[in-house]
N, C-alpha and C positions, 0 to 999 in steps of 0.2 A: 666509570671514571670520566669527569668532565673533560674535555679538549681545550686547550686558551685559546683565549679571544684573539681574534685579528684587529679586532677593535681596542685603543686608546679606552681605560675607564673614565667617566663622567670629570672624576677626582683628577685626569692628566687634561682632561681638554678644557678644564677650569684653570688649569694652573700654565698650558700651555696658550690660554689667551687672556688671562686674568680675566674675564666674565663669569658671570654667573648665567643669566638669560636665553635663551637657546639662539633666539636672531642676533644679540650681541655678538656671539659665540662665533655663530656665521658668518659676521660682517668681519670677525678681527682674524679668523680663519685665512677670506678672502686676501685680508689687507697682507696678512703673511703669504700669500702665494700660494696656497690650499686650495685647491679648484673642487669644485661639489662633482662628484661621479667619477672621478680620478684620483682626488685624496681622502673623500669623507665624504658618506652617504647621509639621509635623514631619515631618522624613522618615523614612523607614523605619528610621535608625539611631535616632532620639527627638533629633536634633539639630532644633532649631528655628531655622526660616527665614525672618528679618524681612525682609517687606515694606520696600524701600525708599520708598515713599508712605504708611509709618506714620507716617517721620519728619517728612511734613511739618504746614507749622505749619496748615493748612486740615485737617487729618486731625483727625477726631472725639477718638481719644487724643489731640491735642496742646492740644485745647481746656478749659478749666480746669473743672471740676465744682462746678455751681451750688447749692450746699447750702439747700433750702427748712426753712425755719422755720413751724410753727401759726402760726395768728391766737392769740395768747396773751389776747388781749381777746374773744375771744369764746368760748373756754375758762373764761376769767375771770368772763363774765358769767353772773348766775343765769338758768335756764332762765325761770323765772316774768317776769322784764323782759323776755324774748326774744319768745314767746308775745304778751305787752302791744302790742309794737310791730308785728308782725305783724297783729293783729288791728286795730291803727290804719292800717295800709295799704291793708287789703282792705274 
């Protein structure tokens, strides 16, 4: 009895990046957040091999990317008030 695959068939990772081309495939992987050796191997032909536990939702790619912002206010602030308050701490 065969085992299933951990691997996405040819048929899902066509349809999961609309490409056909194996580098296509790759680049639109990448463009989705698919990392090569964490979400999808290549085998020797350069076809790439999605992990079926990329797609899930607990899976780091499926998690939304947390964009950090400066502290705009304290870029904002003159060094010389920064220095002031500092020294009124210590």
């Amino acid at each position: 009895m065969q085992q299933p695959s951990i691997f996405l068939t040819a048929e899902d990772v066509h349809r999961l990046t609309g490409r056909k081309m194996y580098g296509a495939q790759r680049r639109a992987l990448e463009a989705l957040g698919y990392r090569l050796n964490r979400d999808y191997r290549l085998a020797a032909t350069g076809e790439p091999l999605v992990l079926k536990s990329a797609l899930d939702a607990s899976h780091p790619s499926a998690q939304p990317v947390r964009r950090v912002e400066p502290n705009w206010a304290a870029l904002n602030t003159p060094l010389r008030k920064l220095r002031k308050q500092d020294q009124t701490k210590g």
